[in-house]
C-alpha positions in Angstrom: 150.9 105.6 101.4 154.1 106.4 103.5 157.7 106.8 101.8 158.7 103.4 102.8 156.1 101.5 101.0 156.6 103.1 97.7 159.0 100.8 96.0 157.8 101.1 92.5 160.4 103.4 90.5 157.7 104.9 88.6 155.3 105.4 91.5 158.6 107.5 93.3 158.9 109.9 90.4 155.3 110.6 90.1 155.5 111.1 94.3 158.5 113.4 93.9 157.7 115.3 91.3 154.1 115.6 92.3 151.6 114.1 94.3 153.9 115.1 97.2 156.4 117.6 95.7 158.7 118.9 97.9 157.9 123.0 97.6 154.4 123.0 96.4 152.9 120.3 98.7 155.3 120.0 101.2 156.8 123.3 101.2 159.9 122.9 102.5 163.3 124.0 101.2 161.3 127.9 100.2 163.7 129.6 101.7 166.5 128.9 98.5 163.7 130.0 96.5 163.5 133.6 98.1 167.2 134.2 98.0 168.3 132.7 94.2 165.5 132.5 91.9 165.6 136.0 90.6 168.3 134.4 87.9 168.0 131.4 85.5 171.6 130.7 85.8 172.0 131.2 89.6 168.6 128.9 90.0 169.7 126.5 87.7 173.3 125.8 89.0 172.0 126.1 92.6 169.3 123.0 92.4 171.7 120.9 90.3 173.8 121.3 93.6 171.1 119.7 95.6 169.6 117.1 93.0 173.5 115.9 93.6 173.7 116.4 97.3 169.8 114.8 97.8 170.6 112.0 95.6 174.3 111.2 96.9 173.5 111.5 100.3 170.3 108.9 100.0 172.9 106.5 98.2 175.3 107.1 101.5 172.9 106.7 103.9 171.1 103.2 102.7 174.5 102.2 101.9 175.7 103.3 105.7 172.7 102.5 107.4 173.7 99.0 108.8 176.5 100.9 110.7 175.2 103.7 112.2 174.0 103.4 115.8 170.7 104.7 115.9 171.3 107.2 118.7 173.6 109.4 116.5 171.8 108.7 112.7 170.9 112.4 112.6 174.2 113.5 113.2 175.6 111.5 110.9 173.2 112.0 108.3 174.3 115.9 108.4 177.8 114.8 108.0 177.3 113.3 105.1 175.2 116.0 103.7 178.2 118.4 104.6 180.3 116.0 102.2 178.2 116.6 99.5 177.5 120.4 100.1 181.5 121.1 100.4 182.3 119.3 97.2 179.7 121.1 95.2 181.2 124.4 96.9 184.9 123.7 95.8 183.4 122.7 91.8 181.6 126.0 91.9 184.8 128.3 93.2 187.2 126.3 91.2 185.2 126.4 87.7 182.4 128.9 88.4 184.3 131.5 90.6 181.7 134.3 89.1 178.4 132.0 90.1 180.3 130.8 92.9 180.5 134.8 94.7 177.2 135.5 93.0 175.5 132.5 95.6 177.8 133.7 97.9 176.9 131.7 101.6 173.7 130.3 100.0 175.5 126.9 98.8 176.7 126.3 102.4 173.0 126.5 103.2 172.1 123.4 101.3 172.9 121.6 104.5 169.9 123.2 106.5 167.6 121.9 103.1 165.5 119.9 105.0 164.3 118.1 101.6 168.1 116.1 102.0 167.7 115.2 105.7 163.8 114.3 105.0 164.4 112.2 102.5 167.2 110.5 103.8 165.7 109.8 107.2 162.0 108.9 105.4 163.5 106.6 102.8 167.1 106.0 102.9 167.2 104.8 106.0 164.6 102.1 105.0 165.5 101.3 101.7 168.1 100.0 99.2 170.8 102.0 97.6 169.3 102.3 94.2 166.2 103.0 95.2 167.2 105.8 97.9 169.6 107.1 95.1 166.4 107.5 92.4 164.1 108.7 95.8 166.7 111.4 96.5 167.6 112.2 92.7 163.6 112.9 92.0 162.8 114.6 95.3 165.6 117.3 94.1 163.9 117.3 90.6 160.7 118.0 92.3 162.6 121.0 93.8 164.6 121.9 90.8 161.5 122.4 88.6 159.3 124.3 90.9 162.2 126.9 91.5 163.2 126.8 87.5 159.7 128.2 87.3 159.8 130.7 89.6 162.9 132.3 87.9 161.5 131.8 84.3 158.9 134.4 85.7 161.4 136.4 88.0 164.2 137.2 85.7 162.0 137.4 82.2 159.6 140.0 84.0 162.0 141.6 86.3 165.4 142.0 83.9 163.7 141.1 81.0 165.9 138.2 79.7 166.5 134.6 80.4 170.1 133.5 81.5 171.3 136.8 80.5 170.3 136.9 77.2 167.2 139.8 76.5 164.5 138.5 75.2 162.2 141.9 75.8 163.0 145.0 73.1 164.6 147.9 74.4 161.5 149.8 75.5 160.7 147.2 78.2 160.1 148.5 81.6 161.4 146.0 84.2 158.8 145.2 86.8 161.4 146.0 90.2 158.8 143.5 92.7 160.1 140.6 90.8 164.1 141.3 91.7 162.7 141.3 95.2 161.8 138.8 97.8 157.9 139.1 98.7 157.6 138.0 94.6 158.9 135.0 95.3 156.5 134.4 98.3 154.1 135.6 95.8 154.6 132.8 93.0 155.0 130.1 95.4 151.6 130.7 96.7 150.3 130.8 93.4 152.1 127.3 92.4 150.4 126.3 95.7 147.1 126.8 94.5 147.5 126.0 90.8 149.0 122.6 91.6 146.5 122.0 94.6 143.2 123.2 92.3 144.7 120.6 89.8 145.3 117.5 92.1 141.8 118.4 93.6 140.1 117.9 90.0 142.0 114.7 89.3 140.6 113.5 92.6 144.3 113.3 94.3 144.3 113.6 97.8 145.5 117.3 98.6 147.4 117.6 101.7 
């Protein structure tokens, strides 16, 4: 079924969150989860900034569709994104200056996400505002969730705590690979295959 025909709201979150999630089945957007996900916090305030950008700039972009000459969609499209991206990075250094330095450049790169710019130009630009608004909001759920996971393991294992607070006694020894990229790479592959094994056995078609 492509992204066009699925009109059912229902049928989108299952899609999004999913039978065609964004990290685990598509696997796009893994870079953000390399570079953040070794905090709760960081992870947490990171894909609320692209659940908003993802869902806004859907809403734009069926709303703007009409207008926009077809030759220069894409560039428009980023422009919009941009919109988004720059007023999360003003909330964040105007209320979250500490989160804000600790992200450092990789709020910017929400713009290269190419979970926004794939679901705007494989549903917003085919479907209704409200519709492109929930497509984009679940898409970044999909995202959020898979990431939230990977820091759950990241920080409790590698720090020992979960958004700061210590959950581990004093005696823990922090496991140093998973501060570091390659356990990222590591967990993703293993949501891969979990997620994969699982659609397989419901009889899902596994991409």
């Amino acid at each position: 079924m492509s992204d066009t025909a699925v009109k059912d709201p229902g049928a989108i979150l299952k899609t999004n969150l999913w039978t065609s999630n964004p990290i685990f089945v598509q696997v796009l957007g893994i870079c953000s989860a390399l570079a953040v996900t070794n905090l709760l916090t960081n992870t947490m305030i990171m894909t609320v900034g692209v659940v908003f950008t993802t869902a806004m700039s859907s809403l734009t972009v069926s709303l703007m569709k009409s207008f926009i000459p077809r030759k220069v969609r894409m560039v428009v499209q980023t422009l919009i994104i941009a919109f988004y991206v720059i007023i999360v990075d003003i909330v964040l250094r105007a209320y979250l200056p500490e989160v804000s330095r600790n992200l450092g450049p990789y709020v910017g790169l929400i713009i290269t996400n190419c979970i926004i710019m794939g679901r705007a130009e494989a549903f917003a630009q085919s479907n209704g505002p409200i519709l492109s608004f929930w497509d984009g909001m679940t898409s970044g759920l999909g995202y959020m969730g898979v990431l939230l996971a990977i820091a759950f393991v990241r920080e409790l294992l590698g720090f020992g705590s979960l958004f700061g607070m210590r959950i581990f006694p004093e005696g823990f020894t922090p496991w140093t690979i998973m501060v570091m990229p390659p356990s990222a790479f590591f967990l993703i592959g293993l949501i891969v295959w979990v997620g994969k094994t699982i659609m397989h056995r419901q009889g899902e078609p596994v991409t």
